[in-house]
C-alpha positions in Angstrom: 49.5 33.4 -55.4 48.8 29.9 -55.7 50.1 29.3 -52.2 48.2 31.8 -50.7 44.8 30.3 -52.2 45.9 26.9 -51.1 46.8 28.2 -47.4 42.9 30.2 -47.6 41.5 26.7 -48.5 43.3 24.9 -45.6 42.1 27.3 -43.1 38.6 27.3 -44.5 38.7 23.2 -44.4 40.0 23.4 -41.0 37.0 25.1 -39.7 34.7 23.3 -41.7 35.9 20.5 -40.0 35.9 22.4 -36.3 31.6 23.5 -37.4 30.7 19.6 -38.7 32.3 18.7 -35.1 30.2 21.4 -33.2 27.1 20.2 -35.0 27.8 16.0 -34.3 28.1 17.2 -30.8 25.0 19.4 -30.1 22.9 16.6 -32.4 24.4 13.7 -29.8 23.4 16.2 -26.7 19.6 16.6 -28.5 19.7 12.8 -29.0 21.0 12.1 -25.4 18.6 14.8 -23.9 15.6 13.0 -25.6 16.5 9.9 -24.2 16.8 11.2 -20.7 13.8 12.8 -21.3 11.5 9.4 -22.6 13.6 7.2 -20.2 12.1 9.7 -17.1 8.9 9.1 -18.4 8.9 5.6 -18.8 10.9 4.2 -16.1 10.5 6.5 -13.3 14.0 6.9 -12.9 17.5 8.7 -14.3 18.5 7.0 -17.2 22.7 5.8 -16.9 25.5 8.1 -18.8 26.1 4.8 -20.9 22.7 4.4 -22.3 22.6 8.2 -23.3 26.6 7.9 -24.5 25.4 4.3 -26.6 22.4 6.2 -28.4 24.0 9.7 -29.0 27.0 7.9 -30.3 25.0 5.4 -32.6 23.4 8.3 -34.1 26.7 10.1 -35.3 28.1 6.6 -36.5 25.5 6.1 -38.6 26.0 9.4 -40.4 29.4 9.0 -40.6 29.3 5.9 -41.9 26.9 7.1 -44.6 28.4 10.0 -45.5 31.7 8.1 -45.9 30.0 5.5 -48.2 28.5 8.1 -50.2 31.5 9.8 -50.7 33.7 6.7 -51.7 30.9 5.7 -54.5 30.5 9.3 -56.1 34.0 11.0 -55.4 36.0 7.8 -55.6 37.8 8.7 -52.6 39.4 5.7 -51.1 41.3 6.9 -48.6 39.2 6.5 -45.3 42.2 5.9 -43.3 43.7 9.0 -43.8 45.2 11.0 -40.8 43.5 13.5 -40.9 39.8 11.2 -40.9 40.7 9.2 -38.1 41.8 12.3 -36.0 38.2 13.9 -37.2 36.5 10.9 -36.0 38.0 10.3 -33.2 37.8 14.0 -32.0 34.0 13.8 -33.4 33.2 10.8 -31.3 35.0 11.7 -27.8 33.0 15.3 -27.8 29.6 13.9 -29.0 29.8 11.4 -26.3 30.3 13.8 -23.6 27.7 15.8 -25.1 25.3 13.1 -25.5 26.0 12.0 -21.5 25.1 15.7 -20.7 22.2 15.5 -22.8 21.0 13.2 -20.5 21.1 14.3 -17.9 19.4 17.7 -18.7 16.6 15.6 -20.3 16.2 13.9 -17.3 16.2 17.3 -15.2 13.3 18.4 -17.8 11.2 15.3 -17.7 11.4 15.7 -14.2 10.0 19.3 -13.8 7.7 18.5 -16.9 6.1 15.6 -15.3 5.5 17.3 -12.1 4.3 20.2 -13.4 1.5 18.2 -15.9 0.7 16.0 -12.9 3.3 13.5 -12.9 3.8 14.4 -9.6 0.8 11.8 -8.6 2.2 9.2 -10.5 5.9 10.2 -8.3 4.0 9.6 -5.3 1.9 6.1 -6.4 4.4 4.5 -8.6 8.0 5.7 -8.7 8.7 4.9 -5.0 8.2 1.1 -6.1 9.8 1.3 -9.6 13.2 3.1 -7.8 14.4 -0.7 -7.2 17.3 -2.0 -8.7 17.0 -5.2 -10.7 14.5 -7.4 -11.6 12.4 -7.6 -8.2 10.9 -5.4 -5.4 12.7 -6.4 -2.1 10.6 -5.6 1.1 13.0 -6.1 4.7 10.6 -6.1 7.8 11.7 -4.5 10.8 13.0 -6.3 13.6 10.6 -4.8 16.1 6.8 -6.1 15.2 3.7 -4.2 17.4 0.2 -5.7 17.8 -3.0 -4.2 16.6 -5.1 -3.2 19.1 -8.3 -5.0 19.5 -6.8 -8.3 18.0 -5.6 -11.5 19.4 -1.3 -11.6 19.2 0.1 -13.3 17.0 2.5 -16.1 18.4 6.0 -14.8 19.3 7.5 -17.6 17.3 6.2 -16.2 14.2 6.8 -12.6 14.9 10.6 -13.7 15.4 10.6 -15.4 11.7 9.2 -12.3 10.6 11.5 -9.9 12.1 14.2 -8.7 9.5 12.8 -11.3 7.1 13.3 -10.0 3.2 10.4 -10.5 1.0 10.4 -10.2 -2.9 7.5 -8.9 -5.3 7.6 -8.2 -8.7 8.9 -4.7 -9.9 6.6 -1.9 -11.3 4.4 -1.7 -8.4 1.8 0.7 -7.7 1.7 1.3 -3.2 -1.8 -0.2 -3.6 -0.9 -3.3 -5.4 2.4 -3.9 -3.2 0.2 -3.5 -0.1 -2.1 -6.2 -1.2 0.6 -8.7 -2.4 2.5 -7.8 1.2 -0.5 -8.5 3.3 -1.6 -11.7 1.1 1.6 -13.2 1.8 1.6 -13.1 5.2 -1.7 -14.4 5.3 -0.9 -17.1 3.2 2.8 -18.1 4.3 2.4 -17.1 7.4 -1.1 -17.0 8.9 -1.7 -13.7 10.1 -4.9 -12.4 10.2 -4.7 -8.6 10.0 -1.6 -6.4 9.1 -1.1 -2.9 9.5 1.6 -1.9 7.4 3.0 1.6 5.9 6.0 1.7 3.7 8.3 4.4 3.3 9.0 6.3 -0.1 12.2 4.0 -0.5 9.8 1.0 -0.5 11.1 0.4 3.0 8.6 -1.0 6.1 8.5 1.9 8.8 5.6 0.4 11.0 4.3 -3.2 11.3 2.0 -4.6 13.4 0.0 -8.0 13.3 -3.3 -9.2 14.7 -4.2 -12.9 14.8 -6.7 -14.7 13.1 -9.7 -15.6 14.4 -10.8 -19.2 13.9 -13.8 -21.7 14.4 -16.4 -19.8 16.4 -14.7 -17.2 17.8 -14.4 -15.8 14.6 -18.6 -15.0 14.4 -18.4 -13.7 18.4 -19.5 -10.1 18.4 -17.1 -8.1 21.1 -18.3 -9.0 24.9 -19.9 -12.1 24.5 -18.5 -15.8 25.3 -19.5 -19.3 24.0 -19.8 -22.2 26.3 -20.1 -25.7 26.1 -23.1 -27.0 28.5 -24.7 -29.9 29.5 -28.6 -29.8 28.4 -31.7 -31.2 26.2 -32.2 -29.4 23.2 -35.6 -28.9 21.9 -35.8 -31.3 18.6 -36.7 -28.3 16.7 -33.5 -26.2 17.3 -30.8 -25.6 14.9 -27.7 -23.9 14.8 -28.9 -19.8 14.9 -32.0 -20.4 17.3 -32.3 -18.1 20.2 -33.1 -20.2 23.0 -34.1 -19.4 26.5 -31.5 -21.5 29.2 -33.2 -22.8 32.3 -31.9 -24.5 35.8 -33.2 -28.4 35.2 -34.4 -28.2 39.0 -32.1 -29.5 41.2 -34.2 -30.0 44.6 -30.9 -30.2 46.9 -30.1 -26.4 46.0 -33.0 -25.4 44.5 -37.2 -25.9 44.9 -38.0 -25.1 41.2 -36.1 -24.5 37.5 -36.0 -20.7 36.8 -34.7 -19.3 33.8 -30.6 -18.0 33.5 -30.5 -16.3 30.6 -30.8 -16.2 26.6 -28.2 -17.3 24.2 -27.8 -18.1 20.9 -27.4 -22.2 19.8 -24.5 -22.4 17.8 -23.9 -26.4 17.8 -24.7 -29.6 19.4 -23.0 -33.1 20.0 -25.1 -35.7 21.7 -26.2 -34.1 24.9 -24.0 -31.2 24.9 -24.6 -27.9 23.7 -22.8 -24.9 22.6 -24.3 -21.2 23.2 -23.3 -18.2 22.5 -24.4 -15.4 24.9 -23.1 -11.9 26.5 -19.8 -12.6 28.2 -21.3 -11.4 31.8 -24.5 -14.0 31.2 -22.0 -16.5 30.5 -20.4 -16.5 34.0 -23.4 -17.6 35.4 -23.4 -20.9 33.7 -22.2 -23.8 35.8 -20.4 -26.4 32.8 -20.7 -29.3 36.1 -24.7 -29.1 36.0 -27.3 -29.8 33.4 -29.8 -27.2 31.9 -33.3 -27.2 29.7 -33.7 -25.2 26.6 -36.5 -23.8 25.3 -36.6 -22.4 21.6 -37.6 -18.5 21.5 -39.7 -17.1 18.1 -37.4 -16.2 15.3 -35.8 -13.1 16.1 -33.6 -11.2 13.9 -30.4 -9.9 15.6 -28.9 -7.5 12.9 -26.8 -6.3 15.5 -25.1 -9.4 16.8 -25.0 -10.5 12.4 -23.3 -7.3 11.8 -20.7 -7.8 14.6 -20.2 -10.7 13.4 -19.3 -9.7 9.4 -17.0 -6.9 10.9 -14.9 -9.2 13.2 -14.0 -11.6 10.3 -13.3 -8.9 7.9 -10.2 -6.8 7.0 -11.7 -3.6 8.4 -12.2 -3.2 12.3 -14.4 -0.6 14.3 -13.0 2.3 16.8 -14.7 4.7 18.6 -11.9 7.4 18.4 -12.5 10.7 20.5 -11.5 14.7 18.7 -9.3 16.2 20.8 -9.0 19.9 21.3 -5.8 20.2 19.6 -6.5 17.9 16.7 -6.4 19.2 13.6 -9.9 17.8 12.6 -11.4 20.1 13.9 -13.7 21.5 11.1 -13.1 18.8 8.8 -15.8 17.2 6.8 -16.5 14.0 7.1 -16.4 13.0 3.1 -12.8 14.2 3.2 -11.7 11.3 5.1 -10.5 7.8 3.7 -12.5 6.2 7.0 -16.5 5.2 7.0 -18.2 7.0 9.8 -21.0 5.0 11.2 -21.8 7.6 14.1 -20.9 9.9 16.1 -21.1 11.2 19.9 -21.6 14.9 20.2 -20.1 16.9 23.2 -23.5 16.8 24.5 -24.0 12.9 24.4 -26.0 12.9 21.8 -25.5 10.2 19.4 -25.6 10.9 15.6 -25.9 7.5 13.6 -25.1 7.7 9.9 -24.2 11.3 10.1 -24.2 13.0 6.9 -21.0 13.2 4.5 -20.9 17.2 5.3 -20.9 17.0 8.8 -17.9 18.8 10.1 -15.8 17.1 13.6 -15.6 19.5 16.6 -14.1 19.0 19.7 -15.3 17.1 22.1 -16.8 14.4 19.7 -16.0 10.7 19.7 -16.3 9.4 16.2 -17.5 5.6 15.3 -15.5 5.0 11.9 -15.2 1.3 10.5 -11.5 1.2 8.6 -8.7 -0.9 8.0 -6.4 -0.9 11.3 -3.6 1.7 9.8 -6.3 3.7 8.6 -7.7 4.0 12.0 -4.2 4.3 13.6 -3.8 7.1 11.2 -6.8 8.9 12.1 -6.4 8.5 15.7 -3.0 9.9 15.2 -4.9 12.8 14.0 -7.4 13.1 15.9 -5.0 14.0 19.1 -3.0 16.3 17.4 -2.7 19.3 14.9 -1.7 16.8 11.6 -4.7 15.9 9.6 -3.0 15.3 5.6 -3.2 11.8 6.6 -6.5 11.0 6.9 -7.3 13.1 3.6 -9.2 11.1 1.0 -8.8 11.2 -2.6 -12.2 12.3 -3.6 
């Protein structure tokens, strides 16, 4: 009788043993799963086996170690090398550690449907593309084959050769935005580009790349189609850089019986007796730089047009005149659901629509005026020829 109760109490230890097992490993999968789940959120990315293994694992230590301790101060048990306890432990931490490692990864499965689901999906698209570097940095390679933006000045071979395949390193945790800025920065800075057109692939890799030059000195405040050149001539005392001034023949009698007036221009500078204008580039072609000319100051005039030219040519953003195709998929669109600034637009009929309002819809036939940075206009002139239009899509 007595051997029969001790063989019923063996068995019932025995599975005891095989339920505490069963519970250490499902509480290291929910432990592992949780960190998958916070590490998703977090980081961006799938956390490793070994960080899920190391927490899971830590957890069922600690209980065990407990648990023993308790037991040796209120049983007096002393025997914590026993077969049998180093088998259940050892069995106990080899299952919990493959549970906690799947727990991970089904945390990480659920944080990623989770976060998409609540609107993580944004953040995917903003953030996680940067954050899914390895290490401590953002590494950027350019391509070996740099375009030019058109409407710019080149920018110097030797420089695009430096460029090309040249690795550049940002800080990690990113947002597109902020790497875009950082990326164009440092070119300008290191390398003195003026513009960049840049888009970056969800990898963080450059797919397209293009540089304009920088404008310096006074071609930099030249509006498109005009010229400035250095002449020989007598200011008025009273003109100043900014004066419109009328530009007349000083009356050479071999070739000519009176002075008669060339054109206007614009005085942008003087040194001793020669003076620089600024003027429409087919005016300027009929300045002879071998002969010497009068000028008379004009009334103040205001020339927003020529002071606006000016601000858009030395700024980031650029102006197109970009013509809707019939097969482009603006068609219909409004213009507040673009990410580009509209200034007019030509109708089908040649009419011309200045500041067109933001609920204007494109048709065919149109050409559209938009002021935007060069990719943004590339983008929409992608568009604009053929049935894509997601790119151009604003955010409001």
């Amino acid at each position: 009788m007595s051997l029969v109760i001790a063989q019923t109490a063996i068995i019932e230890e025995f599975f005891v043993e095989i339920a505490r097992i069963i519970v250490f490993t499902v509480f290291a999968a929910v432990v592992g799963g949780l960190v998958g789940l916070i590490y998703r959120w977090y980081a961006g990315e799938r956390v490793s086996d070994g960080l899920s293994v190391l927490v899971g694992l830590s957890v069922v230590a600690i209980y065990l170690n407990t648990a023993g301790a308790l037991g040796d101060v209120i049983g007096g048990e002393v025997d914590l090398l026993a077969f049998e306890a180093v088998l259940f432990n050892t069995v106990t931490f080899v299952l919990a550690g493959a549970g906690a490692a799947g727990g991970g990864r089904i945390g990480d499965r659920l944080g990623t449907g989770l976060f998409a689901v609540s609107g993580g999906g944004a953040i995917e698209r903003d953030v996680s593309r940067i954050v899914k570097t390895v290490g401590r940095v953002t590494t950027v390679t350019l391509p070996a084959e740099i375009e030019d933006i058109d409407g710019y000045s080149p920018v110097e071979a030797a420089t695009k050769e430096k460029l090309a395949e040249q690795t550049l390193v940002f800080p990690r945790r990113l947002t597109v935005d902020e790497l875009r800025t950082r990326f164009i920065d440092r070119l300008r800075t290191d390398y003195g580009v003026g513009h960049v057109d840049v888009e970056f692939a969800d990898d963080g890799t450059v797919e397209y790349l293009a540089l304009g030059g920088r404008e310096s000195g006074i071609g930099a405040t030249l509006p498109p189609g005009s010229a400035a050149v250095a002449v020989k001539a007598d200011p008025p005392n009273n003109a100043s850089p900014g004066d419109t001034v009328q530009v007349w023949t000083d009356g050479d009698l071999a070739t000519e019986a009176k002075t008669k007036r060339v054109t206007n221009a614009e005085l942008r500078g003087t040194a001793d007796d020669l003076v620089t204008l600024a003027m429409d580039e087919p005016d300027a072609k009929q300045l002879d730089t071998t002969r010497r000319y009068r000028l008379v100051t004009l009334p103040v005039e205001p020339r927003v047009d020529r002071e606006f030219a000016a601000q858009l040519r030395s700024a980031a953003e650029t102006m197109s005149a970009i013509p809707i195709r019939e097969s482009s998929g603006l068609i219909g669109r409004a213009i507040h659901s673009l990410d580009i600034t509209v200034v007019a637009v030509r109708t089908a009929d040649d009419d011309v629509v200045a500041i067109p309002s933001r609920a204007r819809e494109l048709a065919a036939g149109e050409t559209v005026y938009a002021i935007g940075r060069p990719d943004q206009l590339r983008r929409f002139e992608r568009s604009a020829t053929t049935q894509t239009d997601t790119e151009v899509a604003s955010d409001d």
